[in-house]
GUDO-66914 format. One record per atom (N, C-alpha, C): residue in three letters; atom name; residue number from 1; x, y, z. Coordinates in steps of 0.001 Angstrom, whole numbers, plus 500000, padded with zeros to 6 digits. Atoms other than C-alpha are relative to their C-alpha. Layout:
<rs>
+------+------+------+--------+--------+--------+
| rose | fivo | keza |   east |  north |     up |
+------+------+------+--------+--------+--------+
|  ALA |   CA |  NUM |      X |      Y |      Z |
...
+------+------+------+--------+--------+--------+
</rs>
This chain:
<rs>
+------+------+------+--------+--------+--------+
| rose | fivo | keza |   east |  north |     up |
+------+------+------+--------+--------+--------+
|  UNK |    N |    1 | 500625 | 499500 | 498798 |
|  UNK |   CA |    1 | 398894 | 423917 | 568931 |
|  UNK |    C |    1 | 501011 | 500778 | 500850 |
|  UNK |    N |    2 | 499649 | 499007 | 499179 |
|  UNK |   CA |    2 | 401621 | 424980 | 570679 |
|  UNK |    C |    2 | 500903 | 501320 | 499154 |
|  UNK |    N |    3 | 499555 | 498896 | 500560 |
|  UNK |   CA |    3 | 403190 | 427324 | 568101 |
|  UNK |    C |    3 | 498920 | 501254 | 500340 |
|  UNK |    N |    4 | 501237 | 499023 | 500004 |
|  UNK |   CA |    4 | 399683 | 429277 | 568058 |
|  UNK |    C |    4 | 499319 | 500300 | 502238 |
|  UNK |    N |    5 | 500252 | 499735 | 498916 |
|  UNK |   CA |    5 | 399381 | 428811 | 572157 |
|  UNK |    C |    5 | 500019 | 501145 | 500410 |
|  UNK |    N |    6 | 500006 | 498975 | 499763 |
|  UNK |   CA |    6 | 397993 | 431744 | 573399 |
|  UNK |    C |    6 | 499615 | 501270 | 499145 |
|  UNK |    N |    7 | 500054 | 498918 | 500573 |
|  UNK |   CA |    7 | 397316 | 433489 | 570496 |
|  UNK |    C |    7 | 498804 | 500299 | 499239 |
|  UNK |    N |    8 | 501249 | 499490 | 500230 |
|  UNK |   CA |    8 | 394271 | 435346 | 569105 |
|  UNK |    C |    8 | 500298 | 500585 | 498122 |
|  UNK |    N |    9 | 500136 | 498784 | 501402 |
|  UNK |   CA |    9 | 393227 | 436713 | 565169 |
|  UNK |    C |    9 | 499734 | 498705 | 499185 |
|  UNK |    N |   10 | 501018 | 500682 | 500818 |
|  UNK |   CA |   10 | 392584 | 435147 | 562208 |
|  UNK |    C |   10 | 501113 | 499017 | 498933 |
|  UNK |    N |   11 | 499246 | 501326 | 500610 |
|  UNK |   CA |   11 | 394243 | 431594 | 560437 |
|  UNK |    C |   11 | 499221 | 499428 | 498650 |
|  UNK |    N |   12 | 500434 | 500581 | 501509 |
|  UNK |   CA |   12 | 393998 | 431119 | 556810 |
|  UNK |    C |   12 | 500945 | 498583 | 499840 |
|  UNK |    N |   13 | 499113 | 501895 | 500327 |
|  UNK |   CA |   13 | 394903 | 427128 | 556232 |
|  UNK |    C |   13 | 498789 | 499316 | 499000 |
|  UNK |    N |   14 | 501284 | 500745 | 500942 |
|  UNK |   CA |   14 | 393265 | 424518 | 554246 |
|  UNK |    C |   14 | 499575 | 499349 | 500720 |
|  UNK |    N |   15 | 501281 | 500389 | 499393 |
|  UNK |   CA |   15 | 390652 | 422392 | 555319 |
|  UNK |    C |   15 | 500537 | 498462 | 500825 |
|  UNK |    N |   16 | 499806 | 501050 | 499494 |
|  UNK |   CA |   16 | 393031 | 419963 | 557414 |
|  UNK |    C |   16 | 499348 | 499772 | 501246 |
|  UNK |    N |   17 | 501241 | 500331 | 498673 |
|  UNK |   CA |   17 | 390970 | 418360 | 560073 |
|  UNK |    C |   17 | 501035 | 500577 | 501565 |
|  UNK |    N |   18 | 498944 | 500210 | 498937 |
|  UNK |   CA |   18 | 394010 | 418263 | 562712 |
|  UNK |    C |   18 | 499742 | 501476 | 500429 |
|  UNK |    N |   19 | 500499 | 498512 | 499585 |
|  UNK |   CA |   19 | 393032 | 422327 | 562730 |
|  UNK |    C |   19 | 499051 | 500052 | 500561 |
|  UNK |    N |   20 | 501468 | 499483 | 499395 |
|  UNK |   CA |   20 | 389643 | 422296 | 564041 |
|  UNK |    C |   20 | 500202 | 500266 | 501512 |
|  UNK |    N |   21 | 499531 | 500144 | 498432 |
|  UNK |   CA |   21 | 391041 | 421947 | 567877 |
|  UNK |    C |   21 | 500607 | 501762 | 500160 |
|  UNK |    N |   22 | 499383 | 498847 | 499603 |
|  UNK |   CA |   22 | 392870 | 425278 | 567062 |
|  UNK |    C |   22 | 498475 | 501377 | 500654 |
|  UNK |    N |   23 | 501306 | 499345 | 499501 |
|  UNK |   CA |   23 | 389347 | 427090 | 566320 |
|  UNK |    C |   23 | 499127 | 499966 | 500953 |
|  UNK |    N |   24 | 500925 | 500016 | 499269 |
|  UNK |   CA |   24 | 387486 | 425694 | 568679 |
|  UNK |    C |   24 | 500562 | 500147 | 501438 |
|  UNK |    N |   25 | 499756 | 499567 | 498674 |
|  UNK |   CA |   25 | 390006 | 427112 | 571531 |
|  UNK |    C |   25 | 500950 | 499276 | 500655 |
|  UNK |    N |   26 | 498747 | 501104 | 499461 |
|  UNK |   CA |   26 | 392342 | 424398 | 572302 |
|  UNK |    C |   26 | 501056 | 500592 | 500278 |
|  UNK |    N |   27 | 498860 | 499368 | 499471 |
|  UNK |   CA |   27 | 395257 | 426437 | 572287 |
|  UNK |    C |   27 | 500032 | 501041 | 500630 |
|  UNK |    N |   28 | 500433 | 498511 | 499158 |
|  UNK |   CA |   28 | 394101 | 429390 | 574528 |
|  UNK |    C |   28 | 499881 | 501007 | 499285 |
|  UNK |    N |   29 | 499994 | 498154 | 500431 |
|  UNK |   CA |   29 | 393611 | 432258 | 572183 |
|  UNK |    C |   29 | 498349 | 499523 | 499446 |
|  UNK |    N |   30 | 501190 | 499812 | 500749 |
|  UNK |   CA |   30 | 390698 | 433246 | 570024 |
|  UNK |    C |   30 | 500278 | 499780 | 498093 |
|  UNK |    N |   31 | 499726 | 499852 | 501538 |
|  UNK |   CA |   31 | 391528 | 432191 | 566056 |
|  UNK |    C |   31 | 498872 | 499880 | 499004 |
|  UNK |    N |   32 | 501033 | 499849 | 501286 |
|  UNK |   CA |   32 | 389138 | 432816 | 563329 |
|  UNK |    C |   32 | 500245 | 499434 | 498746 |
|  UNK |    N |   33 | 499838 | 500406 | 501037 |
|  UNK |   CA |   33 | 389136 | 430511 | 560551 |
|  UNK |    C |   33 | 499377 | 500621 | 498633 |
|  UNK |    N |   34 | 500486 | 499579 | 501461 |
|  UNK |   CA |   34 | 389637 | 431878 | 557244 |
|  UNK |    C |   34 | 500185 | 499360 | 498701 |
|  UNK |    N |   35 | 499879 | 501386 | 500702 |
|  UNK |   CA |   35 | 388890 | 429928 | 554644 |
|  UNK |    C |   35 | 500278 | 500609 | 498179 |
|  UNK |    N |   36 | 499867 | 499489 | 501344 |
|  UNK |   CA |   36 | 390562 | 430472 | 550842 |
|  UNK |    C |   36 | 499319 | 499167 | 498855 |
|  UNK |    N |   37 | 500747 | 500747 | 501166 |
|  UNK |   CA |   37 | 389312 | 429996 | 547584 |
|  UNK |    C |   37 | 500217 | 499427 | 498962 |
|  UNK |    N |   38 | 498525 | 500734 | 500993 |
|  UNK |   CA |   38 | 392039 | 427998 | 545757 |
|  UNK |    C |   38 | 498846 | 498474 | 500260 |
|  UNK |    N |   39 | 500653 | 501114 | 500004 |
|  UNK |   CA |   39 | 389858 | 424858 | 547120 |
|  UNK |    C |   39 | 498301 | 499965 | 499688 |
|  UNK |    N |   40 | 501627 | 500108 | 501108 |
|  UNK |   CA |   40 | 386274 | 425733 | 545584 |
|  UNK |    C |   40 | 500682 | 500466 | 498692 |
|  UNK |    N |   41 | 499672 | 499674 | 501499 |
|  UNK |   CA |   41 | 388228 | 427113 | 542242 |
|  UNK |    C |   41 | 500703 | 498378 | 499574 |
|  UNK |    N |   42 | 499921 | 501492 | 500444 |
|  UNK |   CA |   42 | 389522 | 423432 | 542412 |
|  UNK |    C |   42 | 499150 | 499332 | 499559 |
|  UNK |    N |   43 | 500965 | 501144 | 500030 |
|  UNK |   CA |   43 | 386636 | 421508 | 542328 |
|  UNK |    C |   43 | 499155 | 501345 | 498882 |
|  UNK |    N |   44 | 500642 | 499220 | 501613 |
|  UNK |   CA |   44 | 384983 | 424403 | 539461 |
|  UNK |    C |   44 | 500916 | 499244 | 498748 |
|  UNK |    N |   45 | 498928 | 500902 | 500977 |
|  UNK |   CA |   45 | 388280 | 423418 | 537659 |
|  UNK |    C |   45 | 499517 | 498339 | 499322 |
|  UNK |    N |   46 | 500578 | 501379 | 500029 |
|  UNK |   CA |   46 | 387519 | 419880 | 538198 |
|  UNK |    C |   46 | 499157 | 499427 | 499027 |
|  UNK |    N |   47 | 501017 | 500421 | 500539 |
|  UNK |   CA |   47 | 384342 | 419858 | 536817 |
|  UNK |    C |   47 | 499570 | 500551 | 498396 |
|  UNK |    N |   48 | 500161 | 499734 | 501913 |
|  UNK |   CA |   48 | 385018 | 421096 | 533316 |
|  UNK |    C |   48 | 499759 | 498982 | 499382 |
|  UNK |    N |   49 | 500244 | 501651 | 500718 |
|  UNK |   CA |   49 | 384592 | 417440 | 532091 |
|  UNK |    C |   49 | 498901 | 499716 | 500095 |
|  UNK |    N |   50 | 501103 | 500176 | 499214 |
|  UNK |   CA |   50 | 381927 | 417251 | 534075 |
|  UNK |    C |   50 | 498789 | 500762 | 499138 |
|  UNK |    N |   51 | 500871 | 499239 | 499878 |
|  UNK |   CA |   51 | 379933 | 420347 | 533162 |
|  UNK |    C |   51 | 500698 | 501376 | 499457 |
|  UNK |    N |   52 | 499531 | 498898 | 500714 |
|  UNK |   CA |   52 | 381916 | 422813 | 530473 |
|  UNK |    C |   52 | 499629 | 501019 | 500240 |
|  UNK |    N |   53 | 500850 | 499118 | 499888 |
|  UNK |   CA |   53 | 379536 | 425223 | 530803 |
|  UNK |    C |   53 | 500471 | 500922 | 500990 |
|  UNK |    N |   54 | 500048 | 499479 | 497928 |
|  UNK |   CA |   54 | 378875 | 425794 | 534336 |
|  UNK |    C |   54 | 501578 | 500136 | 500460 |
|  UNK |    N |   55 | 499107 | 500119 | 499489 |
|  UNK |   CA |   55 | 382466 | 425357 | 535054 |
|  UNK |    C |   55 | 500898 | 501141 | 499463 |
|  UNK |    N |   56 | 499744 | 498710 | 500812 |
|  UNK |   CA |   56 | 383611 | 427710 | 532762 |
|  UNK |    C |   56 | 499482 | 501523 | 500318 |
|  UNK |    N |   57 | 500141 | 498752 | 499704 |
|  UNK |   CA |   57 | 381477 | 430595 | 533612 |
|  UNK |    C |   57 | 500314 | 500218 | 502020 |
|  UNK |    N |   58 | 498578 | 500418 | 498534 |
|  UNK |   CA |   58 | 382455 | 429361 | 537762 |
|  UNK |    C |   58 | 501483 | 501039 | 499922 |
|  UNK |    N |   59 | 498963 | 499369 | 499754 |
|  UNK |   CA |   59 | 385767 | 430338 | 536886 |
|  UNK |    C |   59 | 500300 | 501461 | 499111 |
|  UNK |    N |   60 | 500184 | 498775 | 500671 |
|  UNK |   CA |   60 | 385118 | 433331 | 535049 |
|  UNK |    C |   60 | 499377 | 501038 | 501148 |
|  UNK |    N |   61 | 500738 | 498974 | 498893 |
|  UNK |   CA |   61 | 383195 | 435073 | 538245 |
|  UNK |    C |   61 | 501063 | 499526 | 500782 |
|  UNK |    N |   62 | 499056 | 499880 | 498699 |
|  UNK |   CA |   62 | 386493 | 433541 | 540595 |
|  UNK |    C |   62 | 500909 | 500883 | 498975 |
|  UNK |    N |   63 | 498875 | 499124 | 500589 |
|  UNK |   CA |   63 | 388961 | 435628 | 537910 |
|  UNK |    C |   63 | 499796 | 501211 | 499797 |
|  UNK |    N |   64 | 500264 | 498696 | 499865 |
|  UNK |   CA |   64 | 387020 | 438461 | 538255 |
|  UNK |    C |   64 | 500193 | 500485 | 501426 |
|  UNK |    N |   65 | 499875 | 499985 | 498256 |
|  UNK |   CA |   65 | 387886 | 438406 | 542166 |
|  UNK |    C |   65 | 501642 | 499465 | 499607 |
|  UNK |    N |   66 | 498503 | 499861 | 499866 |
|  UNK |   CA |   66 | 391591 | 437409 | 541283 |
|  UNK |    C |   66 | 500077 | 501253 | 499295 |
|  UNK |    N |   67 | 499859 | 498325 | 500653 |
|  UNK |   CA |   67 | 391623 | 440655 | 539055 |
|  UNK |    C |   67 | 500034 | 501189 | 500857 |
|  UNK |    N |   68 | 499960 | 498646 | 498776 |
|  UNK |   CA |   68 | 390487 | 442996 | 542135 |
|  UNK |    C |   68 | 501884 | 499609 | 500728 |
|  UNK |    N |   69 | 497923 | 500505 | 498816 |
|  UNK |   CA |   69 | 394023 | 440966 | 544236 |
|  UNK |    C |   69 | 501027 | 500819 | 498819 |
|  UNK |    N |   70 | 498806 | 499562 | 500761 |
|  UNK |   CA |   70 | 395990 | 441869 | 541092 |
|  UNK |    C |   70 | 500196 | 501342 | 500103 |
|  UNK |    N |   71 | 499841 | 498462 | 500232 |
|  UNK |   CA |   71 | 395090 | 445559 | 540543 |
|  UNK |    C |   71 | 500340 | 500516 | 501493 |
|  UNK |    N |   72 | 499530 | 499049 | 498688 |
|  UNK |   CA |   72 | 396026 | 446048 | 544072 |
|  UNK |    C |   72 | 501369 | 499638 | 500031 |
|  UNK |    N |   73 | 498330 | 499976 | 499685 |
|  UNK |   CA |   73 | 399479 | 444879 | 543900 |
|  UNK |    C |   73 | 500310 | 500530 | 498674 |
|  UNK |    N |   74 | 499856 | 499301 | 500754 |
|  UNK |   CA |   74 | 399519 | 446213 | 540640 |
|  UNK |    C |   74 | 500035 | 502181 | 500563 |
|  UNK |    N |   75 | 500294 | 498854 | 499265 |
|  UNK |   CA |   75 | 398306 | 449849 | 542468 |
|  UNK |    C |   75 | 500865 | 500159 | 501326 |
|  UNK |    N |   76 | 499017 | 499736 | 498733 |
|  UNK |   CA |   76 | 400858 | 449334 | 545613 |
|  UNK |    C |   76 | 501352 | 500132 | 499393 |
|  UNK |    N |   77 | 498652 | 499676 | 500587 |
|  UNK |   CA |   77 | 404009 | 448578 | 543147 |
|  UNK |    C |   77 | 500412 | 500840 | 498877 |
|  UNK |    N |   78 | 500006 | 498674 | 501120 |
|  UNK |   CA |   78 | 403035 | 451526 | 540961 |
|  UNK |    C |   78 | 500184 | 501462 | 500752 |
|  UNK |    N |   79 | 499737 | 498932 | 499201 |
|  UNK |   CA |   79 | 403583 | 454214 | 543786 |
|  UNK |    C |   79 | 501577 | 500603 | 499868 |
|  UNK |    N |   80 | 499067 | 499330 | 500568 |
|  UNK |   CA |   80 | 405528 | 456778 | 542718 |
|  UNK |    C |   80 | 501328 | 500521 | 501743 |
|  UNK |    N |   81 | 499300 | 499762 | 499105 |
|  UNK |   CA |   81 | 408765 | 457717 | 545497 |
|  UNK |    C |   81 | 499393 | 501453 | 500214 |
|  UNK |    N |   82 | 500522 | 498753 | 499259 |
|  UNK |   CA |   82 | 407366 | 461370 | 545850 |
|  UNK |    C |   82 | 498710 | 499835 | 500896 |
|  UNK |    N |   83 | 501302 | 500013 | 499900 |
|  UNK |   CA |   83 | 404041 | 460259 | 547122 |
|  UNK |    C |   83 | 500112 | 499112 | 501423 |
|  UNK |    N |   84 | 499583 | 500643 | 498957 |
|  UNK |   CA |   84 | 403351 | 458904 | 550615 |
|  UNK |    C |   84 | 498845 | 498304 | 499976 |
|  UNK |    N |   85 | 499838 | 501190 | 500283 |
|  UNK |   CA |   85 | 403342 | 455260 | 550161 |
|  UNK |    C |   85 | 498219 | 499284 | 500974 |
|  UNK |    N |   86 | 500852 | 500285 | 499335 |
|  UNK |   CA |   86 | 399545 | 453535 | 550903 |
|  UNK |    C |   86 | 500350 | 498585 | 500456 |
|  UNK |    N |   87 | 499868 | 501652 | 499653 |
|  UNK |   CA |   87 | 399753 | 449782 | 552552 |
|  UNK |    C |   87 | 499486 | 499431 | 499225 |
|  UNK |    N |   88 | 501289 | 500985 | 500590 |
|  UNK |   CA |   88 | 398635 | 446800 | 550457 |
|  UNK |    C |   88 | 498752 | 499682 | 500737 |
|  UNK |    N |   89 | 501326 | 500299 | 499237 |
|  UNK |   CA |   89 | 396261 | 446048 | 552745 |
|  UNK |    C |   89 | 498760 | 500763 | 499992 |
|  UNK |    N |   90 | 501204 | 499500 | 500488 |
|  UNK |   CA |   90 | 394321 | 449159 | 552566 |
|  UNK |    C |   90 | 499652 | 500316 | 498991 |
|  UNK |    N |   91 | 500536 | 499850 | 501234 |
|  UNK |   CA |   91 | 394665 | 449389 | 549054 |
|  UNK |    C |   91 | 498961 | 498909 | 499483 |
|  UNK |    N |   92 | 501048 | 500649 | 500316 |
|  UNK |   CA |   92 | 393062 | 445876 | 548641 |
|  UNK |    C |   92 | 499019 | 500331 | 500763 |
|  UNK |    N |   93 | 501020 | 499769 | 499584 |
|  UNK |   CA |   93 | 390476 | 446554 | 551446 |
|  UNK |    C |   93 | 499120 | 501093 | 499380 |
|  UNK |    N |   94 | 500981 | 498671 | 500581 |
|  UNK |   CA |   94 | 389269 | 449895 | 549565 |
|  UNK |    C |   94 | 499713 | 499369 | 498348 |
|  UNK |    N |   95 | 499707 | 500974 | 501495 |
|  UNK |   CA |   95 | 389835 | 447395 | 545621 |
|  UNK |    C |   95 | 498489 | 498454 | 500855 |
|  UNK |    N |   96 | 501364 | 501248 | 499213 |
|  UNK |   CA |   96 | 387661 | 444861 | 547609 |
|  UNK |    C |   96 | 498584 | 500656 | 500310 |
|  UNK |    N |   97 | 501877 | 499035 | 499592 |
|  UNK |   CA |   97 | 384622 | 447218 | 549080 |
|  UNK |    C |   97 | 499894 | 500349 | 498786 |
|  UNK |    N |   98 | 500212 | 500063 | 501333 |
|  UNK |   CA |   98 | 384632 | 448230 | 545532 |
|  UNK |    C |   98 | 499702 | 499232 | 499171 |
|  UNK |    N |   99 | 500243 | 501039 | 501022 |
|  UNK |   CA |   99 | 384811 | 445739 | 543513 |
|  UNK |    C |   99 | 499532 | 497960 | 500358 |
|  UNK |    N |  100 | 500238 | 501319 | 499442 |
|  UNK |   CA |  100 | 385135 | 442325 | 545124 |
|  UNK |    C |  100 | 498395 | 499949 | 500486 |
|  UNK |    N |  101 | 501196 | 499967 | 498924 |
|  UNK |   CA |  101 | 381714 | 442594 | 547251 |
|  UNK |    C |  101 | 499419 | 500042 | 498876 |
|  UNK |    N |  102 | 501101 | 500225 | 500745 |
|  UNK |   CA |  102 | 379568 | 443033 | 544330 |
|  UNK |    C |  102 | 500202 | 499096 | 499035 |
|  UNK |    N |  103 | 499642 | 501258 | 500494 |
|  UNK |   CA |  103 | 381536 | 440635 | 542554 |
|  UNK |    C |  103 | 499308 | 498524 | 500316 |
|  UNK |    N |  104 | 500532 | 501079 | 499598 |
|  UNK |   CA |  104 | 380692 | 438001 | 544721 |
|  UNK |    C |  104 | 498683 | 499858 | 500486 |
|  UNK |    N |  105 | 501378 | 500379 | 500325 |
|  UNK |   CA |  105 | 377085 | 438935 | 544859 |
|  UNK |    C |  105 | 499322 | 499639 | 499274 |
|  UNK |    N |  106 | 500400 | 500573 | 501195 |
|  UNK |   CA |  106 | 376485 | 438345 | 541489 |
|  UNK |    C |  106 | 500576 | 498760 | 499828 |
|  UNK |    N |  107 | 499474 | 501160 | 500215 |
|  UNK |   CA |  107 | 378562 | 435224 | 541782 |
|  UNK |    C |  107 | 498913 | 498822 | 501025 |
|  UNK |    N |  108 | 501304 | 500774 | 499200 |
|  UNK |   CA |  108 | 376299 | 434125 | 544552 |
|  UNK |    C |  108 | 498490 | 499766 | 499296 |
|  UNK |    N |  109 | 501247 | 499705 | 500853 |
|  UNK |   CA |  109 | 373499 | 435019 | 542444 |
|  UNK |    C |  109 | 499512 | 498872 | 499048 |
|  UNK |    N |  110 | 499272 | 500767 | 500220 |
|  UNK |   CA |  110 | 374847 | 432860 | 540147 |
|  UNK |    C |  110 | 499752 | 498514 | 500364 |
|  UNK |    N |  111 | 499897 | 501529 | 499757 |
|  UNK |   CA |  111 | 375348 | 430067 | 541774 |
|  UNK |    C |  111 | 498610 | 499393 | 501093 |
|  UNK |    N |  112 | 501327 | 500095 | 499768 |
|  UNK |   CA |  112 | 371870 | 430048 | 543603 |
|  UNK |    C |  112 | 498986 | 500177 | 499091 |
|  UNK |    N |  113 | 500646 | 500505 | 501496 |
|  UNK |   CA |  113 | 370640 | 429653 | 540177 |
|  UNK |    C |  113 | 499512 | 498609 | 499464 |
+------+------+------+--------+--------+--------+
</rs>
């Protein structure tokens, strides 16, 4: 709380409870919880014992969404020195509106199956 006192934007953490005080304003700013997907590719993982199948094609629609992350740091540390250098950031954001987003509609699709 007081490291973040005062401060506003957006906090990727895992799902420790002791955080919820941050989001909901406790420390004077505005933080936006962002939530990663290392802890639902766990519990897909998980459930290969469970449910081969299903769990299997699960992590086959999250490695098609680690593939977009790769080809962008793949595409930022392939920039040639003559060329004026794009940010990772907007290379994944333009690798993401592309690809990711319909990724995870069909994954939604998917999993509302």
């Amino acid at each position: 709380m007081q490291f973040l006192k005062g401060w506003s934007g957006y906090l990727q953490a895992d799902a420790f409870g002791g955080y919820d005080g941050i989001y909901a304003g406790d420390a004077g700013g505005r933080v936006i919880e962002v939530a990663g997907g290392a802890h639902a590719r766990r519990k897909f993982y998980e459930a290969r014992t469970s449910d081969a199948a299903a769990s299997t094609e699960a992590l086959a629609y999250i490695r098609l969404l680690y593939d977009v992350e790769d080809e962008a740091k793949r595409q930022f540390n392939g920039q040639s020195e003559g060329e004026e250098h794009r940010p990772l950031s907007g290379i994944r954001y333009a690798l993401r509106q592309e690809f990711a987003v319909p990724r995870l509609a069909s994954f939604k699709k998917w999993l509302e199956s």
